[in-house]
C-alpha positions in Angstrom: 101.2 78.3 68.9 103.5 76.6 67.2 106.8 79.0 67.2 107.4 81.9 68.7 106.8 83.7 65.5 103.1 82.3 65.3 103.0 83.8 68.6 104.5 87.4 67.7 102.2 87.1 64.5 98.9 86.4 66.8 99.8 89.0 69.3 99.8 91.8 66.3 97.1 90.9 65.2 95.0 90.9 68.2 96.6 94.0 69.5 96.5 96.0 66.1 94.3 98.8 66.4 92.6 97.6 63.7 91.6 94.9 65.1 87.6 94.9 65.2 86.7 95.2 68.4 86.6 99.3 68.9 89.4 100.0 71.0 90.6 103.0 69.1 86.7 104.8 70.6 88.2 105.3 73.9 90.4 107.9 75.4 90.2 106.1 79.0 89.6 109.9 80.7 92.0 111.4 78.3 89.8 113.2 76.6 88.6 115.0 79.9 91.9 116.8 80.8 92.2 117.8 77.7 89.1 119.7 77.5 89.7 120.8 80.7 93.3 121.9 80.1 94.7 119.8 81.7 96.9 118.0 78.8 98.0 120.9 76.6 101.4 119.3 75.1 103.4 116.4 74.1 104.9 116.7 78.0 101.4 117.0 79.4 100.6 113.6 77.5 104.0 111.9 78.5 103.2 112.3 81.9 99.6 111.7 82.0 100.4 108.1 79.9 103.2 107.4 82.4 100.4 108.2 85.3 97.9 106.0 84.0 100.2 102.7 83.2 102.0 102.6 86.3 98.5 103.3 88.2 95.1 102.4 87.3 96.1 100.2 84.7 98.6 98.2 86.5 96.3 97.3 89.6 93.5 96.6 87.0 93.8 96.3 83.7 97.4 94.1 84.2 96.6 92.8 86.7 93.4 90.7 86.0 94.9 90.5 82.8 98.2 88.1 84.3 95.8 86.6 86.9 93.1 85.6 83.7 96.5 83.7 82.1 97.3 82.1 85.3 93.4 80.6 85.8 93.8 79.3 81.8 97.2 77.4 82.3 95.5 75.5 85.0 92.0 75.1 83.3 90.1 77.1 86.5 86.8 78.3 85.8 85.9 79.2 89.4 88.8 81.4 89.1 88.3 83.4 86.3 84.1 83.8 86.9 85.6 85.3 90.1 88.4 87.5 88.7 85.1 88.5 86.1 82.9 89.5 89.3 85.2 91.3 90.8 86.4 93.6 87.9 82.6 94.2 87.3 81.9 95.5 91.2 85.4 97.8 91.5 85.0 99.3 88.1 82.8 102.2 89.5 82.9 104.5 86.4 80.6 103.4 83.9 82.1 104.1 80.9 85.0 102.4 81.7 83.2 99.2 83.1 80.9 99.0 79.6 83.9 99.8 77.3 85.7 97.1 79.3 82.8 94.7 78.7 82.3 95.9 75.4 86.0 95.2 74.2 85.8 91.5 76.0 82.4 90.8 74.4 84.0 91.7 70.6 87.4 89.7 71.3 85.3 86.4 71.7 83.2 86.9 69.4 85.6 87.3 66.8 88.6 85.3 67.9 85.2 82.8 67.6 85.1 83.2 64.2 88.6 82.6 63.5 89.8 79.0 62.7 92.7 78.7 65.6 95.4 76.5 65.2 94.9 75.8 68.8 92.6 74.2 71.5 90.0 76.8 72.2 87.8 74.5 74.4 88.3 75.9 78.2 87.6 79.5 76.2 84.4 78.3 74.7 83.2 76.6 77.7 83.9 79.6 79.9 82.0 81.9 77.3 79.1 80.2 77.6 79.0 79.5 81.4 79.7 82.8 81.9 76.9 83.7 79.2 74.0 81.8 81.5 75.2 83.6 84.5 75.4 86.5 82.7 78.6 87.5 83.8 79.8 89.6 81.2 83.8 89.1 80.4 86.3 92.1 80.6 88.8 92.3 77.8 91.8 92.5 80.1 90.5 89.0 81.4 89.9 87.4 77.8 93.2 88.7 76.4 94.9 87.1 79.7 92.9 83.9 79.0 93.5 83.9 75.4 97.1 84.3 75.4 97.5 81.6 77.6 95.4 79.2 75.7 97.8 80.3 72.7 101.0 78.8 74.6 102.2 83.0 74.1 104.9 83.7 76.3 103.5 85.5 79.6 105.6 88.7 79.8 105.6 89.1 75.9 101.6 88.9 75.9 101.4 91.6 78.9 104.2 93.6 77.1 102.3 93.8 74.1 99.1 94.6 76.1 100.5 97.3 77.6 101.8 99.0 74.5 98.5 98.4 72.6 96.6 100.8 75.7 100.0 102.9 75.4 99.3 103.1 71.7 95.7 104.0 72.0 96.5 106.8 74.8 99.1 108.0 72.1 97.1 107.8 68.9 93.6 110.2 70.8 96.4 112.7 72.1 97.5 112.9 68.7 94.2 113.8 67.5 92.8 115.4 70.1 95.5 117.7 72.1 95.9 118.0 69.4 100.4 116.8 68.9 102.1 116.2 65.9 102.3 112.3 64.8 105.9 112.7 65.3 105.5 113.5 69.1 103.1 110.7 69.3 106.0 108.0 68.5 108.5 109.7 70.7 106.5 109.5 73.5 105.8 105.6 72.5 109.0 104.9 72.1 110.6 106.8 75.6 107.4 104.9 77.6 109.2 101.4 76.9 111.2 100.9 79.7 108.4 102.2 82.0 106.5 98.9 79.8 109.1 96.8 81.0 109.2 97.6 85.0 105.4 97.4 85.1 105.7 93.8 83.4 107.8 93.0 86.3 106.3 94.7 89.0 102.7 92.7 88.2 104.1 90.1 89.1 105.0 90.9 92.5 101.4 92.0 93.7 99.2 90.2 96.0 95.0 89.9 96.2 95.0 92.9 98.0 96.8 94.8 95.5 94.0 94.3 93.1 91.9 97.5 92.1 93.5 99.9 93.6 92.3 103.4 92.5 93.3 106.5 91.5 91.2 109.4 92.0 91.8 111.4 88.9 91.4 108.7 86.6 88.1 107.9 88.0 86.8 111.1 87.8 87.9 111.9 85.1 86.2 109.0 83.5 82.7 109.8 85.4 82.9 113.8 84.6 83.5 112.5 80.6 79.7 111.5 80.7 79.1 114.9 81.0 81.1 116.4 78.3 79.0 119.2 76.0 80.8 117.5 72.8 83.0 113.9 72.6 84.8 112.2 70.4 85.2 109.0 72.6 82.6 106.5 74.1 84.8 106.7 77.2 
């Protein structure tokens, strides 16, 4: 990019939810506790959001996602095909594994059909590479490898990729707890400085940090297959 304003400008557009790649269709397991009863209340879904980031997401999601960045800067293929194989064989809950997929699929495809004011050839070449080995690519691992291809500033591209998820967690709760939009934004807005420690606490985790679960997500996310009615692919 070439300012720092082409890169806040790219990093809203990518992470509006808006954006067409169908990440306003998942609830992540939300939408399982709240059937349940789980998640009654704006408090409910404060603490269930705060759960999730500082969890699942971090040791995932975040994680692959800083790790895909650091494979781009230095051009490693080998690197991110693993990091791609890996997500794919600790992602245990299906919906979650094929939303993941899903979303990764829909960012090339359209970032693809965008012309970018930067050199998209290590993303193209890994698309297809990993196309014949039909590897499929996670979103958290295109966003990572994306943002780095984009010269975007690490901790500002993870920020804003953990407030997009936030966003989404907030948005279904709205709609489906259901809370008023008003709660919605507070909870946003009081979940930023848990945005910024998690930002920071990424980078201090090792390989055999990587995937570490949490029970209630996951089964959470394999019981929502089950559901009599949904509103969410996930």
């Amino acid at each position: 990019m070439k300012n720092f304003i082409d890169s806040v400008l790219f990093l809203h557009q990518i992470n509006d939810s808006q954006f067409p790649i169908g990440g306003y269709s998942h609830s992540y397991g939300l939408e399982t506790y709240i059937q349940e009863g789980f998640i009654k209340n704006e408090e409910d879904t404060k603490r269930y959001l705060a759960n999730y980031l500082k969890g699942s997401f971090l040791y995932t999601e975040l994680f692959s996602a800083y790790l895909a960045f650091e494979f781009a800067l230095g051009l490693d293929y080998q690197g991110v095909w693993d990091l791609c194989l890996k997500l794919r064989a600790i992602k245990s809950q299906k919906e979650l594994r094929e939303a993941s997929e899903k979303l990764g699929s829909r960012l090339v495809k359209t970032l693809m059909q965008i012309d970018l004011n930067f050199d998209v050839r290590f993303f193209k070449e890994l698309n297809e590479s990993l196309s014949k080995k039909q590897i499929p690519i996670c979103h958290s691992v295109a966003y990572g490898v994306i943002c780095a291809l984009a010269g975007v500033d690490r901790d500002y591209a993870l920020s804003s990729f953990c407030f997009n998820t936030a966003s989404t967690i907030a948005i279904n709760a709205v709609k489906t707890v259901p809370i008023s939009q008003m709660a919605g934004q507070r909870i946003l807005f009081d979940i930023k400085n848990l945005i910024k420690d998690i930002v920071d606490d990424v980078k201090t985790l090792n390989k055999d940090d990587f995937g570490v679960s949490f029970a209630g997500v996951e089964i959470s996310s394999m019981r929502h297959e089950y559901l009599y009615s949904r509103l969410y692919m996930s």
